[in-house]
LUMMI-419061 format. One record per residue (C-alpha): x, y, z. Coordinates in pm, 1 decimal, padded with zeros to 6 digits. Layout:
BEGIN
<<X Y Z>>
...
This chain:
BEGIN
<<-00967.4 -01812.4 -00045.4>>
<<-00864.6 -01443.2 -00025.8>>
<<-00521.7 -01347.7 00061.5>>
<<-00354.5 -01047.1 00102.5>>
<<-00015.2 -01144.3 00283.1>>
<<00228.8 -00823.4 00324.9>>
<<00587.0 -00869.0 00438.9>>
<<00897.8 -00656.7 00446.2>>
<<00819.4 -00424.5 00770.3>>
<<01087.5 -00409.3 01034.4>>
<<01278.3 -00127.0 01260.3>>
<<01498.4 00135.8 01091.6>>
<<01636.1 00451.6 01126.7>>
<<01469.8 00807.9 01036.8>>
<<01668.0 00841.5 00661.0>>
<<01682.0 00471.2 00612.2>>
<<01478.7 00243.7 00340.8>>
<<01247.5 -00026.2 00337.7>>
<<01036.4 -00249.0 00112.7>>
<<00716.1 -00394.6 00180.5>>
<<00550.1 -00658.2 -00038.9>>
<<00221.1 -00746.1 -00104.6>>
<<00110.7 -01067.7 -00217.8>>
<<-00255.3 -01142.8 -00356.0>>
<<-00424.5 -01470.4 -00439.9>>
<<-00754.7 -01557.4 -00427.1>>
<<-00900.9 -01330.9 -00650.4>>
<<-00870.9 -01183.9 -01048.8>>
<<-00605.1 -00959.5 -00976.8>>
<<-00621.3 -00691.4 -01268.6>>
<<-00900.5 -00648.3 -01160.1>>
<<-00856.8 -00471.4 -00821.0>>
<<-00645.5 -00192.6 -00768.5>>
<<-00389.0 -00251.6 -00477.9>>
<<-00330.0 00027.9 -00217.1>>
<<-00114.5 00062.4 00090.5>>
<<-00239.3 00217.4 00401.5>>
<<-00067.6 00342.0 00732.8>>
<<-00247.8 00320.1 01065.6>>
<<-00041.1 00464.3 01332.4>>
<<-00128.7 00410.7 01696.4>>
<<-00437.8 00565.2 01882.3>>
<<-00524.9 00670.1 01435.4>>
<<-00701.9 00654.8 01168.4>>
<<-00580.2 00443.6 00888.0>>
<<-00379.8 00679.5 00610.5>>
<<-00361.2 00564.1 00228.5>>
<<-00033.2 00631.2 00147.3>>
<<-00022.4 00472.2 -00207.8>>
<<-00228.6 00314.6 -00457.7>>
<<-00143.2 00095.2 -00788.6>>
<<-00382.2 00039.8 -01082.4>>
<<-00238.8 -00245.1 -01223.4>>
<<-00426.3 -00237.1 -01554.2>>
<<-00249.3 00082.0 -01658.4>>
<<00025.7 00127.6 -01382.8>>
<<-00116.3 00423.2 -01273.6>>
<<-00036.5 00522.3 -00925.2>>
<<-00150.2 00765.9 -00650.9>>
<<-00004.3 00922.7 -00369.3>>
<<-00100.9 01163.3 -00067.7>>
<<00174.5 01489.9 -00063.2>>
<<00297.6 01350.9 00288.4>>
<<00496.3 01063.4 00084.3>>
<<00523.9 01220.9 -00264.7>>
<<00880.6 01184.0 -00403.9>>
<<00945.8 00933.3 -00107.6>>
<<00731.1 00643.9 -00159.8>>
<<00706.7 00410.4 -00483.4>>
<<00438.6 00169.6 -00536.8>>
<<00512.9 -00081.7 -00812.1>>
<<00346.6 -00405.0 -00912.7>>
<<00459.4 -00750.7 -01088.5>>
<<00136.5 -00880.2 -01252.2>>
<<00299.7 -01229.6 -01291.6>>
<<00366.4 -01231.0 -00905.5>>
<<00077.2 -01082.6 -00827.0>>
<<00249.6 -00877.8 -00607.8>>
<<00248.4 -00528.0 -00498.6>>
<<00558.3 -00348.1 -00370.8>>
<<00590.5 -00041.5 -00159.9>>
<<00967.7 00113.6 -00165.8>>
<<01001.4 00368.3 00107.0>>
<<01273.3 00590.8 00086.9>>
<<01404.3 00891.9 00318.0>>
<<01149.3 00709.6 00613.1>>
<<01103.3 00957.2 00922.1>>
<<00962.9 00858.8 01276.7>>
<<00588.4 01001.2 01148.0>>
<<00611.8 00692.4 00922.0>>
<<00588.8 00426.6 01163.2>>
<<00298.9 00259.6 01171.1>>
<<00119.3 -00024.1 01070.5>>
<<00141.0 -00136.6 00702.0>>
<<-00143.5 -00285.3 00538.3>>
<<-00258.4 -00334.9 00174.2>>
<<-00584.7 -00378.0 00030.8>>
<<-00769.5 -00446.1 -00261.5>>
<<-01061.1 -00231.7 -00439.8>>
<<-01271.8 -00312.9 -00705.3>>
<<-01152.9 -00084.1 -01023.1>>
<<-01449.0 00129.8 -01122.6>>
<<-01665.2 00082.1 -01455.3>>
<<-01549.4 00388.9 -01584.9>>
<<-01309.8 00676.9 -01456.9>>
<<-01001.7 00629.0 -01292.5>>
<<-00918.9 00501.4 -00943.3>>
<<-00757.8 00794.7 -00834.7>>
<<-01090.9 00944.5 -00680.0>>
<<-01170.1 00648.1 -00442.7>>
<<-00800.0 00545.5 -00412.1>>
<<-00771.5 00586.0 -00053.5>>
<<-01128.9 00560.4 00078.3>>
<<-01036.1 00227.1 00285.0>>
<<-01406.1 00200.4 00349.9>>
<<-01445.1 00098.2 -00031.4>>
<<-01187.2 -00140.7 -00034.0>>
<<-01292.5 -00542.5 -00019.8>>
<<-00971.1 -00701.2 00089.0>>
<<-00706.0 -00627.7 00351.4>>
<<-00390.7 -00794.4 00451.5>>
<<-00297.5 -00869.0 00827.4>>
<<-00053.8 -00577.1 00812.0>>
<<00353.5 -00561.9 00862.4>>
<<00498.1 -00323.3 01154.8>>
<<00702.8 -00011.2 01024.9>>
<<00918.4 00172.6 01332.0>>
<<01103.0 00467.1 01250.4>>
<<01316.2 00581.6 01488.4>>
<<01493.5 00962.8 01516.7>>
């Protein structure tokens, strides 16, 4: 069975940190790249980071660049997101997901197309507040 089981959301104030987790089973795991997506209420879902865990590449929208680090422990099989200098236009929903890497070419092109992706989590609350 497929599992994408995230953990480490919570309430915390605009400057603060968190770290949210991501852990996979079910499935060859270098063989998916792992992403992190934000859906805040009454929106669309938001990548906000992406891991290739065959090279450690990683990918990340301006809106989080310098803020956000996406890591991953390939013995875990576990994907981490730190957050760092959080504001209230982070809060959201967290969730993580899984994509098939590509044959040939980098993830970075389809990193945050969440309709490509074949495997979510349940998601982890973020709240931000000012």
């Amino acid at each position: 069975e497929v599992q994408l089981v995230e953990s480490g959301g919570g309430l915390v104030q605009a400057g603060g940190s968190l770290r949210l987790s991501c852990a996979a089973s079910g499935f060859t795991f270098d063989a998916y790249a792992i992403g992190w997506f934000r859906q805040a209420p009454g929106k669309e879902r938001k990548g906000v980071a992406c891991i290739d865990p065959t090279d450690g590449s990683t990918y990340y929208p301006n809106s989080v660049k310098w803020r956000f680090t996406i890591s991953g422990d390939n013995d875990k099989n576990t994907v981490y997101l730190q957050m760092n200098d959080l504001k209230p236009e982070d809060t959201g929903v967290y969730y993580c997901g899984a994509v098939k890497l590509p044959s040939r070419g980098p993830i970075g092109r389809i990193a945050f197309l969440d309709y490509l992706y074949d495997y979510w989590g349940q998601g982890t609350q973020v709240t931000v507040s000012s």
